[in-house]
Short mmCIF file of the C-alpha atoms (twelve columns), coordinates in Angstrom:
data_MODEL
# 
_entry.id   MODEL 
# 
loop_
_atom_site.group_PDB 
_atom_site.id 
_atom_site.type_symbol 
_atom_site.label_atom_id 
_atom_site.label_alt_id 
_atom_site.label_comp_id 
_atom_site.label_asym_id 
_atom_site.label_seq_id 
_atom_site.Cartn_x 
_atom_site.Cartn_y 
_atom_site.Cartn_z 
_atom_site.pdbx_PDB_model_num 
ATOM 1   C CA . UNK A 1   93.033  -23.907 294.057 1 
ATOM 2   C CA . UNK A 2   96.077  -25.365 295.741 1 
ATOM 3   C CA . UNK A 3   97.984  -22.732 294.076 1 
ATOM 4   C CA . UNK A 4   96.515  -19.971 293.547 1 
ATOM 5   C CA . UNK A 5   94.762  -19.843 297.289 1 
ATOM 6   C CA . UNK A 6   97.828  -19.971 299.382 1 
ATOM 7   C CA . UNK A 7   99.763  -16.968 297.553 1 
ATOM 8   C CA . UNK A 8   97.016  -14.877 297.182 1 
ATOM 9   C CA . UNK A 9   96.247  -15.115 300.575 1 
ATOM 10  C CA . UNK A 10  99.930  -14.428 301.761 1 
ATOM 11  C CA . UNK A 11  100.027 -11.426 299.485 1 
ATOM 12  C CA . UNK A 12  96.797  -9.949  301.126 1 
ATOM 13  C CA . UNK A 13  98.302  -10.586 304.659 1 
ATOM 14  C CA . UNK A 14  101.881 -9.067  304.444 1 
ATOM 15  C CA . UNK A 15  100.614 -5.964  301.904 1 
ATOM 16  C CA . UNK A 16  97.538  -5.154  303.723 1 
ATOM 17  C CA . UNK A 17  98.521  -4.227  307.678 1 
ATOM 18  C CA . UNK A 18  96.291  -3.890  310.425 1 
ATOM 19  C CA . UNK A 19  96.423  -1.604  313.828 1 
ATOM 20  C CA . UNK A 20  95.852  -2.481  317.076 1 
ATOM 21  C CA . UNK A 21  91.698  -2.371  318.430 1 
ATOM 22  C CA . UNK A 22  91.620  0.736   320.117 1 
ATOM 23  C CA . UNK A 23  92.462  2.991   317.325 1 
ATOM 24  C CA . UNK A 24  90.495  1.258   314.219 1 
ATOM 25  C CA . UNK A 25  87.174  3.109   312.623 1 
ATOM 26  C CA . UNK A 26  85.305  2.294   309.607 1 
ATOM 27  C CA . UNK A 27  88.389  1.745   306.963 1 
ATOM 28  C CA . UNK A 28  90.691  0.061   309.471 1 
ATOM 29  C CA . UNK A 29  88.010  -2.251  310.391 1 
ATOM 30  C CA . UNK A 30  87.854  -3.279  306.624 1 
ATOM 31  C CA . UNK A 31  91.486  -3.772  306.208 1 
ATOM 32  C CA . UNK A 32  91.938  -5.766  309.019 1 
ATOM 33  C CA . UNK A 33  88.568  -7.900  307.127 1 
ATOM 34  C CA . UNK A 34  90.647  -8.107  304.028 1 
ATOM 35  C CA . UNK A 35  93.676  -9.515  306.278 1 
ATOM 36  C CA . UNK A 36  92.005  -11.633 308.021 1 
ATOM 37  C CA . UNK A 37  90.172  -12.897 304.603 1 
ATOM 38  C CA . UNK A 38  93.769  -12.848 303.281 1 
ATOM 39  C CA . UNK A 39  94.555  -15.200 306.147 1 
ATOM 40  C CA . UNK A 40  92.012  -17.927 305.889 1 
ATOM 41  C CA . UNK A 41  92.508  -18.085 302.230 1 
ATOM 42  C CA . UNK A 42  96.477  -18.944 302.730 1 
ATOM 43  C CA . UNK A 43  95.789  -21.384 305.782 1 
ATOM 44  C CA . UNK A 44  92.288  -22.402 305.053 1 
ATOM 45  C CA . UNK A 45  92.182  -22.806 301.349 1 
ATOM 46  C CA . UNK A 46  95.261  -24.708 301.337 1 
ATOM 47  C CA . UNK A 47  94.093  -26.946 303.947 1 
ATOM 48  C CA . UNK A 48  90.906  -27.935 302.433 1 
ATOM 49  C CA . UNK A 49  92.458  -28.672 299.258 1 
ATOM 50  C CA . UNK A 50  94.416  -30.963 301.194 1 
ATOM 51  C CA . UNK A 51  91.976  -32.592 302.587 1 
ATOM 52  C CA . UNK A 52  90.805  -32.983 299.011 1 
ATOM 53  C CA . UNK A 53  93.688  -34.698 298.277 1 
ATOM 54  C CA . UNK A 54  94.091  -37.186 301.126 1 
ATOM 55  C CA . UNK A 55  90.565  -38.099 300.756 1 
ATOM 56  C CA . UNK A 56  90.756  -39.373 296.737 1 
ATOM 57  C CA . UNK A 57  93.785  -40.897 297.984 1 
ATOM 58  C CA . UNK A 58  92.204  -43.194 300.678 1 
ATOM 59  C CA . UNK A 59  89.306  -43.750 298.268 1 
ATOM 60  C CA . UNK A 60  92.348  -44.897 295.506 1 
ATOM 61  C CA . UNK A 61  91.183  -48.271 296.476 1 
ATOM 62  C CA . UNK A 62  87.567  -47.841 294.352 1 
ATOM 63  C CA . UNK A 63  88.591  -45.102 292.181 1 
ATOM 64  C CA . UNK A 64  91.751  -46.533 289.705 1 
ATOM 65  C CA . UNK A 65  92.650  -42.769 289.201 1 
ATOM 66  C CA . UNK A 66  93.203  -41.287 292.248 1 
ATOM 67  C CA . UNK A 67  96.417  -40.212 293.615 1 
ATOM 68  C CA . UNK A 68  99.326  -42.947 294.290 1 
ATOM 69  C CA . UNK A 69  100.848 -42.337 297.560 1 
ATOM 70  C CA . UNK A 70  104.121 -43.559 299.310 1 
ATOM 71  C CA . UNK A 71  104.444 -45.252 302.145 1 
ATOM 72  C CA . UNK A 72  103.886 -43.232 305.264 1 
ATOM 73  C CA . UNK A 73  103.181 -39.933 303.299 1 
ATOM 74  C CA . UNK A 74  99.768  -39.752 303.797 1 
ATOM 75  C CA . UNK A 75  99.913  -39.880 307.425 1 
ATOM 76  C CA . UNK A 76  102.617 -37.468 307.460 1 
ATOM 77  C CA . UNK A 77  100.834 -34.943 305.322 1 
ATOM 78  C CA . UNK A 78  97.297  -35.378 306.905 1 
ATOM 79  C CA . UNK A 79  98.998  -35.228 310.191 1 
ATOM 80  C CA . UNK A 80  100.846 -31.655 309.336 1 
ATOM 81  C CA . UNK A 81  97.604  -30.044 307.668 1 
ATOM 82  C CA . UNK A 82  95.496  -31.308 310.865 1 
ATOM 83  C CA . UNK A 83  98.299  -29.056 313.002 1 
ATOM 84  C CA . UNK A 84  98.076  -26.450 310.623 1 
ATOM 85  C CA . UNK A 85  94.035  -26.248 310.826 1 
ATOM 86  C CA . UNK A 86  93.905  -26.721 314.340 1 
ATOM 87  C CA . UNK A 87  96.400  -24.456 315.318 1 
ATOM 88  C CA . UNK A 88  94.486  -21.716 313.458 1 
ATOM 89  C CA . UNK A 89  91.237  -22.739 314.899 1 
ATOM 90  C CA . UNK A 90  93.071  -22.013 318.270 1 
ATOM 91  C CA . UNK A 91  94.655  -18.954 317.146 1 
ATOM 92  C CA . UNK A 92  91.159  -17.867 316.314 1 
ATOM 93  C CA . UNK A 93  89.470  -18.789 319.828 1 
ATOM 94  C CA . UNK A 94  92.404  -17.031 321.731 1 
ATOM 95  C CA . UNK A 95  91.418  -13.925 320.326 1 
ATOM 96  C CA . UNK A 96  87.829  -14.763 320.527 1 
ATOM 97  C CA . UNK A 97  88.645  -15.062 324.683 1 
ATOM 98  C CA . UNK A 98  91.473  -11.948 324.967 1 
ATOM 99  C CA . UNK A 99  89.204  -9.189  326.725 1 
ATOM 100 C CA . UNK A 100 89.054  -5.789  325.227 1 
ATOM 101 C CA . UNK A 101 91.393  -3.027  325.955 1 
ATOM 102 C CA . UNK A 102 90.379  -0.807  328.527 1 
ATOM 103 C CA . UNK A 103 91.021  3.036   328.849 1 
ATOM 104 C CA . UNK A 104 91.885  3.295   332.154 1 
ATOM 105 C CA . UNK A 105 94.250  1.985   334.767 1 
ATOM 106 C CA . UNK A 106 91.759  2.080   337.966 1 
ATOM 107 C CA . UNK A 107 90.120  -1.095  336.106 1 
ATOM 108 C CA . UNK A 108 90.047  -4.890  337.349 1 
ATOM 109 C CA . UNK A 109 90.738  -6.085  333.887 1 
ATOM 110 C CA . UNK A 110 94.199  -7.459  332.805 1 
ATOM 111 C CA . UNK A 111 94.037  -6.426  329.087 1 
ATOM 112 C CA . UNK A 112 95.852  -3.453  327.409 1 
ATOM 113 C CA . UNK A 113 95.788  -0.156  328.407 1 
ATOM 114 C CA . UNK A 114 94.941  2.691   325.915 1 
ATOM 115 C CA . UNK A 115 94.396  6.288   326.059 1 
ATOM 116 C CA . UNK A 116 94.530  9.196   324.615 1 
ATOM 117 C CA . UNK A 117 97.672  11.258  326.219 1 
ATOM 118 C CA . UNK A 118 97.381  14.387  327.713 1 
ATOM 119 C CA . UNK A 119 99.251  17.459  327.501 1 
ATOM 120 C CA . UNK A 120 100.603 16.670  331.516 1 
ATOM 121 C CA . UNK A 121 102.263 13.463  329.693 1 
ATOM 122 C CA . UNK A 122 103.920 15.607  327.009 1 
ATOM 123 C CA . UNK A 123 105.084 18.075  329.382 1 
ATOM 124 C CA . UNK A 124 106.711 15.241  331.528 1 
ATOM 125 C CA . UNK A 125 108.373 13.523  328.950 1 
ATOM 126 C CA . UNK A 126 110.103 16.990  327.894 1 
ATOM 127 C CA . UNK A 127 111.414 17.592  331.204 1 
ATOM 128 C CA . UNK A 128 113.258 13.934  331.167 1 
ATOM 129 C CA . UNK A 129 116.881 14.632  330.975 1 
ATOM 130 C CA . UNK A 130 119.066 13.507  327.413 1 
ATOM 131 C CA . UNK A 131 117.146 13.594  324.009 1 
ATOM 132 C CA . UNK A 132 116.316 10.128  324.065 1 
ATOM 133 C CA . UNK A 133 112.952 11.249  324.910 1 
ATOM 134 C CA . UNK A 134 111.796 13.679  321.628 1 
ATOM 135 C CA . UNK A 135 110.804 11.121  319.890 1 
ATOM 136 C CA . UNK A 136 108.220 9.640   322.239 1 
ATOM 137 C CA . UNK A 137 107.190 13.715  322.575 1 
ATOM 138 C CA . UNK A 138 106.491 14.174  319.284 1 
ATOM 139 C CA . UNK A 139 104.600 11.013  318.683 1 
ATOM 140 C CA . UNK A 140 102.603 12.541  322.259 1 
ATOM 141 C CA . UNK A 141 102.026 15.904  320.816 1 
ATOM 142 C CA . UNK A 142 100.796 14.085  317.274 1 
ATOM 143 C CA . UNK A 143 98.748  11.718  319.278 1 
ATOM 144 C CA . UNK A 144 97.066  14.633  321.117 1 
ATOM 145 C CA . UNK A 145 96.064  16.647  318.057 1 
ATOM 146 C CA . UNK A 146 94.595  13.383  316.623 1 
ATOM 147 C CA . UNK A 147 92.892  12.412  319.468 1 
ATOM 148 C CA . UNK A 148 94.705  8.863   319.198 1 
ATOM 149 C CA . UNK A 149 95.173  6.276   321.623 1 
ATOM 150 C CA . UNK A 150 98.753  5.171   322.588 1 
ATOM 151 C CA . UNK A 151 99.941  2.403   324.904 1 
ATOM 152 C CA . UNK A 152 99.813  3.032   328.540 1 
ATOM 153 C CA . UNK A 153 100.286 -0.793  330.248 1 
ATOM 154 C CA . UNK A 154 100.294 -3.885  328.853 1 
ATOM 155 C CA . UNK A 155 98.177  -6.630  329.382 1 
ATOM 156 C CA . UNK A 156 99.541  -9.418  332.204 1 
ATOM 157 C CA . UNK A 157 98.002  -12.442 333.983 1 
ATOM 158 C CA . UNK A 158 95.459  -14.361 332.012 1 
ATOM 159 C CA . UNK A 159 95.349  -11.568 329.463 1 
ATOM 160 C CA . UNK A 160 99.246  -11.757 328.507 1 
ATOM 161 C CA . UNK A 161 99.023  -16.115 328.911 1 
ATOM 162 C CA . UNK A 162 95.587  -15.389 325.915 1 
ATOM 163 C CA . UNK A 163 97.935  -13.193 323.921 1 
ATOM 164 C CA . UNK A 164 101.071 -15.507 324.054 1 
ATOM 165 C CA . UNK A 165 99.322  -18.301 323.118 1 
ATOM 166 C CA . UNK A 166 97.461  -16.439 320.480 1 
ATOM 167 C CA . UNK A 167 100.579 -15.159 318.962 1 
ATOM 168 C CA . UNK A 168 102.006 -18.692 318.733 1 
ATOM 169 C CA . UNK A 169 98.808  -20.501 317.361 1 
ATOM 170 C CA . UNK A 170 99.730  -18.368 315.013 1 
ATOM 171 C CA . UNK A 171 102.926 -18.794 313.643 1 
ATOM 172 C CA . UNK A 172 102.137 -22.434 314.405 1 
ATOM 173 C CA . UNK A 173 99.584  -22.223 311.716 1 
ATOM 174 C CA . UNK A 174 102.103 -21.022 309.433 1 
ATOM 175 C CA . UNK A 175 104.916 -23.086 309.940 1 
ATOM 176 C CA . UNK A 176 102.795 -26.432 309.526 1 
ATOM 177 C CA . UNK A 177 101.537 -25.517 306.565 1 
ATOM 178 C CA . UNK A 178 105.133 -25.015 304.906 1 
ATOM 179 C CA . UNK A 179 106.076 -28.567 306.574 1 
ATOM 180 C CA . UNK A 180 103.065 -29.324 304.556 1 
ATOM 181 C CA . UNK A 181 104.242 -28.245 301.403 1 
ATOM 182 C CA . UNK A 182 107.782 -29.500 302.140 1 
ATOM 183 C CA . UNK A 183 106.328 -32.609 302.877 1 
ATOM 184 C CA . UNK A 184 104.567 -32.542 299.561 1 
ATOM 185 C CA . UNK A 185 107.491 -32.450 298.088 1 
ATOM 186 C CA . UNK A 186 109.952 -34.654 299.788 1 
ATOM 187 C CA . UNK A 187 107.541 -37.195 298.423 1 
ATOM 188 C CA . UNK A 188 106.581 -36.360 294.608 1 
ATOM 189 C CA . UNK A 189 108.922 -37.986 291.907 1 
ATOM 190 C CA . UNK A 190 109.455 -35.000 290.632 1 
ATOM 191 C CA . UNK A 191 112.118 -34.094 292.934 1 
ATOM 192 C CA . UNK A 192 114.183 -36.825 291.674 1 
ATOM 193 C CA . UNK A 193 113.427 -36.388 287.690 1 
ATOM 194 C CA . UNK A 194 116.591 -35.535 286.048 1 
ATOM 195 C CA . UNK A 195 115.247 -32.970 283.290 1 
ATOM 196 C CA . UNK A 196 118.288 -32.837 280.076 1 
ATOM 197 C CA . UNK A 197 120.048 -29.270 280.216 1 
ATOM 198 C CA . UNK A 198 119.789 -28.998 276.333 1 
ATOM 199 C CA . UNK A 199 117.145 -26.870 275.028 1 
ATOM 200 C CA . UNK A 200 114.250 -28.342 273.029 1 
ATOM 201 C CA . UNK A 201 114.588 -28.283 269.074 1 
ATOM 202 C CA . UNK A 202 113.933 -25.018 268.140 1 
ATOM 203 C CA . UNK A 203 113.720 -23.560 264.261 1 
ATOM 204 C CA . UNK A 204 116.938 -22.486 263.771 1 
ATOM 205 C CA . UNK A 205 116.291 -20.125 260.938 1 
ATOM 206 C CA . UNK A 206 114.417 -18.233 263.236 1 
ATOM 207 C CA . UNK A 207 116.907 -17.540 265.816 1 
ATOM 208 C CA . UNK A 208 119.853 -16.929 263.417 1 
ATOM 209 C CA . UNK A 209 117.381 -14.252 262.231 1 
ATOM 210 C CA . UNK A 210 117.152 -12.606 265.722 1 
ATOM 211 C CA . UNK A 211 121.361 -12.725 265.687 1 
ATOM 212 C CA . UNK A 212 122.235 -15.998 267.594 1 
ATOM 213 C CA . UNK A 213 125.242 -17.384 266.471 1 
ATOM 214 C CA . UNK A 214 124.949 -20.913 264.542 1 
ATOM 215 C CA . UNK A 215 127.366 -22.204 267.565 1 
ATOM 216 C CA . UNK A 216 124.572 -21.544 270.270 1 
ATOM 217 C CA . UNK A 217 122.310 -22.487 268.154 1 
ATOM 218 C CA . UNK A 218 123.537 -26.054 267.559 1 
ATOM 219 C CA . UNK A 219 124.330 -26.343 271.935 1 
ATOM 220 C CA . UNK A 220 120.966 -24.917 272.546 1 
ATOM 221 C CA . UNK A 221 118.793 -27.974 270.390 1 
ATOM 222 C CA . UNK A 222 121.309 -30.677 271.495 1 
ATOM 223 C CA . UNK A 223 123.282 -31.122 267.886 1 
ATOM 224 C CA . UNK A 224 126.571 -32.893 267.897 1 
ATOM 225 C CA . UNK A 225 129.250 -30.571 268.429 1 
ATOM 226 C CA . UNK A 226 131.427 -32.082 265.871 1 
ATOM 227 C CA . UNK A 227 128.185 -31.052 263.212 1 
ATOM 228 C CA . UNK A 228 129.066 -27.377 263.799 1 
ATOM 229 C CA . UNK A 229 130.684 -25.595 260.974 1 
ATOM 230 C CA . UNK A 230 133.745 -23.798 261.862 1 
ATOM 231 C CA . UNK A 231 132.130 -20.765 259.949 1 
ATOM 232 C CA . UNK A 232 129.446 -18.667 261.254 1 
ATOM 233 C CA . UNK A 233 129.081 -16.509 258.570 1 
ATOM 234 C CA . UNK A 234 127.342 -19.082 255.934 1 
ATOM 235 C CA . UNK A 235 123.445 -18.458 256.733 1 
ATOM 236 C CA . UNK A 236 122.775 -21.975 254.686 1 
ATOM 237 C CA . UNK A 237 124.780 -23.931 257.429 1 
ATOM 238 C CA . UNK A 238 122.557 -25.650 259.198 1 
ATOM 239 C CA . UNK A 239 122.959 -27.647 262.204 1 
ATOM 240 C CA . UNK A 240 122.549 -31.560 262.094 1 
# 
């Protein structure tokens, strides 16, 4: 689960994109599901299996095979997957408390402003001077035919302070749980195992059959060099 949760999850979030509220129907409101599915799997999943983890470790004491922890790691992980968690938990209660966008400007609210331009906007942004401008026309005059909201005013006050902070609950989410992985493995003796370079023993017949020299052969399973016939051409040499 530890594995297989977190990249799943990433791959759903960065290959499935979302667009903003005002324009979503029916099959944007799925995709953004599937994101946001995509999104508690990577931060969510992880973090419970986590949890998992530090749990059989404080109950190592009654159960002889439960993990074996170093000093001061399981405080250090537990304390980056609690950031992690609660940082999405926020991240998820900003959003919960951003108002929704409105569609006017002549409103009291503080949230985004989107509507659907008009052909008086189109015809004002072609009479700007330079050609700076025919980009933002075309994407009017596409708009228009579409019948698709675009950007008017941003949000500010409390509505830009919800966003901010949403936006950085966030990446906060994100970032603790790498420090959780990193942390992971700072920690595991793995990281100090030193593996031999040679390959594994290996029938040799076999891979002088597919064309490997008997040279290679005897450096790739770890035989003395000084074993290694000076001729390559004998198919009975074998390496010792």
């Amino acid at each position: 689960m530890r594995q297989f949760c977190p990249s799943i999850g990433l791959f759903l979030v960065t290959c499935i994109p979302t667009v903003p509220p005002a324009n979503r129907h029916f099959g944007e409101n799925f995709t953004v599901l599937l994101h946001t599915c995509g999104a508690i799997m990577m931060v969510g999943g992880y973090g419970l299996c986590e949890i998992v983890a530090l749990q059989r470790a404080c109950s190592r004491r009654k159960d002889t095979t439960g993990p074996i922890l170093k000093p001061g790691e399981w405080r250090l992980r537990a304390a980056l997957i609690g950031l992690s968690l609660c940082s999405g938990v926020a991240f998820q209660v900003c959003g919960f408390l951003s108002p929704k966008t409105v569609d006017s400007l002549g409103t009291d609210s503080c949230a985004d402003v989107w509507v659907v331009p008009s052909k008086i906007d189109f015809e004002y942004v072609l009479q700007k001077p330079g050609g700076d401008h025919l980009a933002l026309a075309v994407r009017i005059s596409q708009a228009i035919a579409d019948k698709e909201k675009l950007l008017l005013d941003t949000a500010h006050g409390s509505c830009l302070l919800l966003k901010t902070l949403e936006y950085w609950f966030e990446v906060s989410a994100g970032l603790f749980m790498v420090g959780s992985h990193l942390a992971i493995w700072w920690y595991c003796p793995e990281r100090r195992l030193d593996l031999p370079e040679k390959l594994p023993e290996l029938a040799k017949r076999e891979l002088r059959r597919q064309g490997y020299t008997t040279s290679f052969i005897c450096w790739g399973t770890g035989s003395d060099p000084e074993a290694v016939s000076s001729s390559e051409e004998d198919p009975t040499n074998e390496c010792n």
